[in-house]
C-alpha positions as CSV (number, residue, x, y, z in Angstrom):
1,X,-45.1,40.8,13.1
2,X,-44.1,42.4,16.3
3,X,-40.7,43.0,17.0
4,X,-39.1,42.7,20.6
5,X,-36.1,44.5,21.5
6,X,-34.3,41.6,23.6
7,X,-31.4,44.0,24.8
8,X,-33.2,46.1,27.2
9,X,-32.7,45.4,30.5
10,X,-34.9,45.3,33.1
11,X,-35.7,48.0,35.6
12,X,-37.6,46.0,38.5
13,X,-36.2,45.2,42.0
14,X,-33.6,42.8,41.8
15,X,-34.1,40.1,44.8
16,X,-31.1,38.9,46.1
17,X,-30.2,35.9,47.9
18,X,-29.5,35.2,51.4
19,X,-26.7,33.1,52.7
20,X,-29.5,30.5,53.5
21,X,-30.7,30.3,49.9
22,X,-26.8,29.7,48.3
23,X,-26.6,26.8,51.4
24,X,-29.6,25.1,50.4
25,X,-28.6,25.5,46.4
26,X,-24.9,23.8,47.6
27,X,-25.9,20.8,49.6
28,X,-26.5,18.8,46.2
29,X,-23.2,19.9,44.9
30,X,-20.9,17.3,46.7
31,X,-23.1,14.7,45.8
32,X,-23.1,15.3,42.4
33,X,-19.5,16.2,42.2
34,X,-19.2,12.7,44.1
35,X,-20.6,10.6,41.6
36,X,-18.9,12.4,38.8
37,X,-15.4,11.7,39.8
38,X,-15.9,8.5,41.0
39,X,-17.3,7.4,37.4
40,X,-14.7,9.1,36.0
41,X,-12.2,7.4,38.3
42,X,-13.8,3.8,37.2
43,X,-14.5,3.7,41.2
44,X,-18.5,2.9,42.2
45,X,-20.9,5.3,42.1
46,X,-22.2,4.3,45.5
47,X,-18.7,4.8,46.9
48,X,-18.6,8.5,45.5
49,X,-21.4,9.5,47.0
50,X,-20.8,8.2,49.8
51,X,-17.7,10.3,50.5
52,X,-20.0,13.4,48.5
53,X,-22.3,13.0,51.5
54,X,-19.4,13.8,54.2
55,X,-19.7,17.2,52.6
56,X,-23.4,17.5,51.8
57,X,-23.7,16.7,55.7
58,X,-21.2,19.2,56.4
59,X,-22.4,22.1,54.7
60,X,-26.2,21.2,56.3
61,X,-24.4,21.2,59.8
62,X,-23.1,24.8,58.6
63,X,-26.6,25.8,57.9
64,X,-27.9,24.7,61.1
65,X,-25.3,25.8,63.6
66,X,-22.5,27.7,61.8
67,X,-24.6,30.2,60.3
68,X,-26.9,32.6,63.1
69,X,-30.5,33.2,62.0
70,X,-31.0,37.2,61.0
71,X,-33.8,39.2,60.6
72,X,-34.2,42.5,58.5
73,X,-36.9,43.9,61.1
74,X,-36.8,43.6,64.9
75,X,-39.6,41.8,66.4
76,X,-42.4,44.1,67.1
77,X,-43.0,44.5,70.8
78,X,-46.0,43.7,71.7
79,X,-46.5,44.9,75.5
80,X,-45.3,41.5,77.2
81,X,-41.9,42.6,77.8
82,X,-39.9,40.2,80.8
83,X,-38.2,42.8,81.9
84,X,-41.1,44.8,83.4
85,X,-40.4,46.2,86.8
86,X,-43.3,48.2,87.6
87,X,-45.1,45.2,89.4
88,X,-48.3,46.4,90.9
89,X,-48.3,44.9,94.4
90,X,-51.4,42.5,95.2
91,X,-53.8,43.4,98.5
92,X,-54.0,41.1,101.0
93,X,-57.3,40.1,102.3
């Protein structure tokens, strides 16, 4: 029989999450949070997640304009830059 030591921790790269990934993990939250209180309550199911989809809808508008879109490397250039200003001029015939 082999025996595992279970309290060693590991060593690997620990991946965090981004702001996006704790948004999408808390849209479901009102809705369940919704239903919960309103059976609870003795109120209709429907009716609490009704008002847990005011906040479900309000954290997705947060994720789509509240929260700016980041990336951890700048976009490689790739030689078609607008602002050129060395315009070859073009003969005329």
């Amino acid at each position: 029989m082999t025996v595992v030591d279970v309290t060693r921790r590991r060593t690997g790269p620990v991946v965090e999450g981004t702001v996006y990934d704790y948004l999408l993990g808390t849209i479901p939250v009102p809705l369940v949070l919704g239903a919960a209180i309103a059976s609870a309550i003795g109120v209709s199911v429907a009716y609490g997640v009704g008002v847990g989809a005011v906040g479900s809808a309000l954290l997705v508008a947060y994720a789509l304009w509240g929260v700016d879109p980041t990336s951890a490397e700048p976009p490689a250039d790739d030689g078609l830059s607008t602002d050129d200003t060395t315009v070859s001029p073009v003969a005329d015939d």
